[in-house]
DRENVEX-374555 format. One record per residue (C-alpha): residue in three letters; z, x, y. Coordinates in pm, whole numbers, plus 50000, padded with zeros to 5 digits. Example, Ala and Ser with C-alpha at 12.3 -4.5 7.8 and 13.67 -1.06 7.14 Angstrom:
residues 2
ALA507805123049550;SER507145136749894;
***
This chain:
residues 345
UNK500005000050000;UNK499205016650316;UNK502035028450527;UNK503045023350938;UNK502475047151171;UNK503875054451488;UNK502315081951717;UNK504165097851941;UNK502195117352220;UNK501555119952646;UNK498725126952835;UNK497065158052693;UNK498605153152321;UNK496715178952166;UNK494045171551923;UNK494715135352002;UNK491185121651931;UNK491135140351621;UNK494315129651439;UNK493305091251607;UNK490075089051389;UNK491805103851143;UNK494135074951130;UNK491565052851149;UNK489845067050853;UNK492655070550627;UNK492955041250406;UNK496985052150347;UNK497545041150695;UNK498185006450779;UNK499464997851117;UNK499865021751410;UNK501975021551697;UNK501345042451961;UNK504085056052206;UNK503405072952488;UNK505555078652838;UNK502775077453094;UNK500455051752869;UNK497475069652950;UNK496305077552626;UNK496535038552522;UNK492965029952619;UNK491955056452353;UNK493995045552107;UNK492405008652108;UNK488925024852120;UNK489435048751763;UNK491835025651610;UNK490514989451667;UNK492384963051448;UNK494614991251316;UNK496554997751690;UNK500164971951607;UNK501504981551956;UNK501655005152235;UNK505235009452460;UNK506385041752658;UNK509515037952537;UNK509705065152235;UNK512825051252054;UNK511835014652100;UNK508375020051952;UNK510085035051668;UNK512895010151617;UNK510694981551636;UNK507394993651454;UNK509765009851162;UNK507075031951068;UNK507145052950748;UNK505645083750918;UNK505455096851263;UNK502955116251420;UNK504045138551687;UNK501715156051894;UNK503235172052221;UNK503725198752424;UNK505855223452229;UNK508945220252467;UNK509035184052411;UNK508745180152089;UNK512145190951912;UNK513235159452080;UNK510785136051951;UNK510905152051598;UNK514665142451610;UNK514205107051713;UNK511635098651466;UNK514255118451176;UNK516895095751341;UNK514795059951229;UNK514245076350903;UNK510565086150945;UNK508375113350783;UNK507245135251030;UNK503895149851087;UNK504225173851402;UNK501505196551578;UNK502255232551593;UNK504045252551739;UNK506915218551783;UNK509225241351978;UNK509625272852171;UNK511875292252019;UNK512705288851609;UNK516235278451707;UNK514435245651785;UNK513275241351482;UNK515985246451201;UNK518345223451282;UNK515375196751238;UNK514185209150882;UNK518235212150747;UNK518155171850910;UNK514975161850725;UNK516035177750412;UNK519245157750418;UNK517725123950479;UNK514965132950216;UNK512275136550467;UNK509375153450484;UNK508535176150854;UNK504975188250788;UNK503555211351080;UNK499945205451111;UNK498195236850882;UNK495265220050805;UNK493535252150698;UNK495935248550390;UNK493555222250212;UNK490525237950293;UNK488485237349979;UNK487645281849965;UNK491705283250079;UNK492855263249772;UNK490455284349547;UNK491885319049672;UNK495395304549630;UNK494215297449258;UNK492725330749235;UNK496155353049325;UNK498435327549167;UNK496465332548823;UNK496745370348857;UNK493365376748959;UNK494305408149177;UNK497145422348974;UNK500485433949200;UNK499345424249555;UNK499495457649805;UNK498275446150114;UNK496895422250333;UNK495175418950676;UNK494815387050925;UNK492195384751168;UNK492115354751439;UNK490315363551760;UNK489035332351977;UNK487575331952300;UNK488875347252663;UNK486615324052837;UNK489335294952825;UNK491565315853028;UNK489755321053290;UNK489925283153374;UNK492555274153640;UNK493125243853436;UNK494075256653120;UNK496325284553253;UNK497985256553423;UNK498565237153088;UNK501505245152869;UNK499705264652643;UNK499455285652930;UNK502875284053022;UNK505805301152757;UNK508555279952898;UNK506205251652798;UNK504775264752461;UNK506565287552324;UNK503645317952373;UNK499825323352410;UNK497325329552133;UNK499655338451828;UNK501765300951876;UNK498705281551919;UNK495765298851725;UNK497055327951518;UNK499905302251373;UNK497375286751161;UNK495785319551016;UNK499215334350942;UNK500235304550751;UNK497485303850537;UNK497955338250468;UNK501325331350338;UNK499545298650204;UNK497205318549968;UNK499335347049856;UNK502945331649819;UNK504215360050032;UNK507055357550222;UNK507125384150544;UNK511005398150582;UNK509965425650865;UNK507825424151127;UNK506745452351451;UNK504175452651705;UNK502785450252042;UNK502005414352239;UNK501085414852578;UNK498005404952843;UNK495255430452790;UNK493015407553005;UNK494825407553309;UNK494375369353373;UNK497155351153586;UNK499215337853305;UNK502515347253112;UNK501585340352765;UNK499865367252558;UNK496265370552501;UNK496965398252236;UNK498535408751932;UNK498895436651700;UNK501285429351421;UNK502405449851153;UNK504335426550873;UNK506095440550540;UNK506445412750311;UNK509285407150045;UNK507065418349790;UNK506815450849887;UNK503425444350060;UNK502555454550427;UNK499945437150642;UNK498535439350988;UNK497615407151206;UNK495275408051492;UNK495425378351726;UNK493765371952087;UNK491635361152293;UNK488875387852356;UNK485315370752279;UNK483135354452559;UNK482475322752299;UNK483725316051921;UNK485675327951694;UNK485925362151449;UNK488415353551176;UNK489485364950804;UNK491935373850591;UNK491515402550319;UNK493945405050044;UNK494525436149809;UNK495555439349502;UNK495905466349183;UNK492945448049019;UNK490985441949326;UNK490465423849639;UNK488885391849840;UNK488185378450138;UNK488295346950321;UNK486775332250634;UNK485065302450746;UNK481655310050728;UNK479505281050576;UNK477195307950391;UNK479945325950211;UNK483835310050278;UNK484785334249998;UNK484245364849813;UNK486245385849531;UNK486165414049300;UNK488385414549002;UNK488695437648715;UNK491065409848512;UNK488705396648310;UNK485895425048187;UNK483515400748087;UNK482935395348470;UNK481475422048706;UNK480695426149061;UNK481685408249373;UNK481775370949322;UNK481215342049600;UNK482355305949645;UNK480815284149838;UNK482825249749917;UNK481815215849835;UNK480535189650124;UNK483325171950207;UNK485375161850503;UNK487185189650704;UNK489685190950940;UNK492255166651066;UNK491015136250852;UNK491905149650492;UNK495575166150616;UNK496175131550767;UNK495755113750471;UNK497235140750268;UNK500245135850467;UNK500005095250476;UNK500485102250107;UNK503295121550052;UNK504945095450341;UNK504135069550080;UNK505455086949806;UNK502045092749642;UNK501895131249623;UNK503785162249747;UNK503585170450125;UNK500945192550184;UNK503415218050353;UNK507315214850380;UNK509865218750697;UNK510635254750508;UNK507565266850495;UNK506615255250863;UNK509985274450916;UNK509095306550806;UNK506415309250985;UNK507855298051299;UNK511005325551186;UNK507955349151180;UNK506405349151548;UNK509535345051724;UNK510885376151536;UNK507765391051610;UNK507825387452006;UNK510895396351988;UNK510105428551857;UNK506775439652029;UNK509795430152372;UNK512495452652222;UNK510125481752035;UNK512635477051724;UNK511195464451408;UNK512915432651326;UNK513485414951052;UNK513095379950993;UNK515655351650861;UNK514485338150520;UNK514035303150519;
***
């Protein structure tokens, strides 16, 4: 039976539209209720929704005490939305949040230790994870493909065109007291995750350098250089910024004692591998996904269903945790010039 939603958001929500017609496509959701403070997004919500939209009120804990929605989507300003993630916890709602959900990781715990004592799920929005080639390299490491894993690089860099806009400087993903940080909170997040996504690592230390290599008027970061030891024994290195005058350069390259792969997004080739587990196979291999939705629509739905019971969530509060646990630690350190080390989850 498909489950209420309420959707909790202000002018700007990120990726509104998106995770709208993703509602509207998902056949888990029933009713929505949208909740908004300056009601300026409830024009668009009527347009993608149609007969779906229940109700729309500014009020954030009336919408969710009278729509009693099984799941809440939450997509704010990072400052805001440890707030709203606790009010939707308080009427016993699943959570679906966009990332970062708070500026500093102290934010965020007390809300995962609160979900996991009402029996609630807090999924960040990590999309990436159900990417078909992501799933498929997770498949390929957890079934010993590569042998002992030895180490693993993450590469994210997006465009420094969008900085140079008044506009977006002036949003609060160009503002730290607003989101937390620059590139690494809002873009690198998602690579970093489905590093740890794929692999099953955990990172316990992490060093660096974060700063504004492109001089614009801002005080988030526009690069990083992260060095990450994992639990395992593994190291890594993460690159994330904004350097490029348009698109995006991304992968992630694992290691291993019996070889290696690497993933990206390129429609051609998502995913390649060598292996020497199985001798009957030689040479690098490729994977090329399947044609089928990408995005927001299927982690929606994916997370309509575990609201409903139907399957696990497609990532839990502790896993959004350590990641969070992660870049904070990590600014921290590229601040200080220590190494730090960062609090398991």
């Amino acid at each position: 039976m498909p489950i209420p939603v309420a959707v909790l958001t202000h002018a700007g929500g990120p990726h509104l539209d998106a995770y709208l017609t993703a509602l509207a496509a998902s056949s888990e959701v029933g009713e929505v209720s949208v909740a908004d403070p300056s009601g300026s997004t409830f024009a668009a919500a009527q347009k993608a929704l149609g007969p779906k939209l229940k109700s729309t009120g500014k009020d954030i804990v009336a919408v969710l005490r009278d729509a009693k929605p099984k799941m809440a989507l939450i997509t704010m300003e990072a400052v805001l939305t440890p707030t709203a993630i606790d009010a939707a916890l308080e009427q016993g709602c699943h959570v679906l949040a966009e990332k970062p959900a708070c500026v500093r990781a102290a934010d965020f715990e007390p809300l995962v230790r609160k979900a996991e004592g009402k029996h609630l799920h807090l999924m960040l929005a990590f999309a990436n994870r159900l990417r078909p080639e992501a799933r498929e390299a997770q498949r390929l490491v957890r079934e010993g493909q590569f042998g002992k894993l030895y180490g693993m690089e993450i590469h994210l860099v997006a465009d420094q065109t969008r900085l140079k806009s008044e506009g977006y400087r002036k949003s609060w993903m160009g503002q730290k007291a607003r989101g937390g940080g620059g590139h690494l909170t809002w873009l690198g997040i998602h690579w970093l995750d489905l590093a740890l996504f794929i692999t099953g690592a955990e990172v316990e230390a992490v060093a660096g350098f974060s700063g504004n290599v492109g001089g614009q008027p801002m005080d988030v970061e526009d690069s990083n250089a992260a060095a990450l030891r994992f639990t395992n024994g593994m190291f890594g290195t993460m690159t994330s910024g904004y350097y490029l005058d348009r698109g995006y350069h991304q992968h992630i390259k694992v290691w291993g004692e019996q070889g290696w792969l690497e993933l990206n997004h390129q429609p051609e080739v998502s995913l390649k591998w060598y292996s020497t587990a199985e001798p009957k196979v030689s040479g690098v291999q490729n994977y090329t996904p399947p044609n089928e939705p990408g995005g927001y629509t299927p982690f929606v739905h994916a997370c309509a269903r575990a609201s409903a019971g139907l399957q696990p969530p497609p990532v839990t509060g502790r896993e959004g945790m350590l990641v969070l646990d992660t870049i904070y630690a990590f600014y921290e350190a590229a601040k200080s010039g220590q190494t730090k080390s960062v609090k398991r989850a």
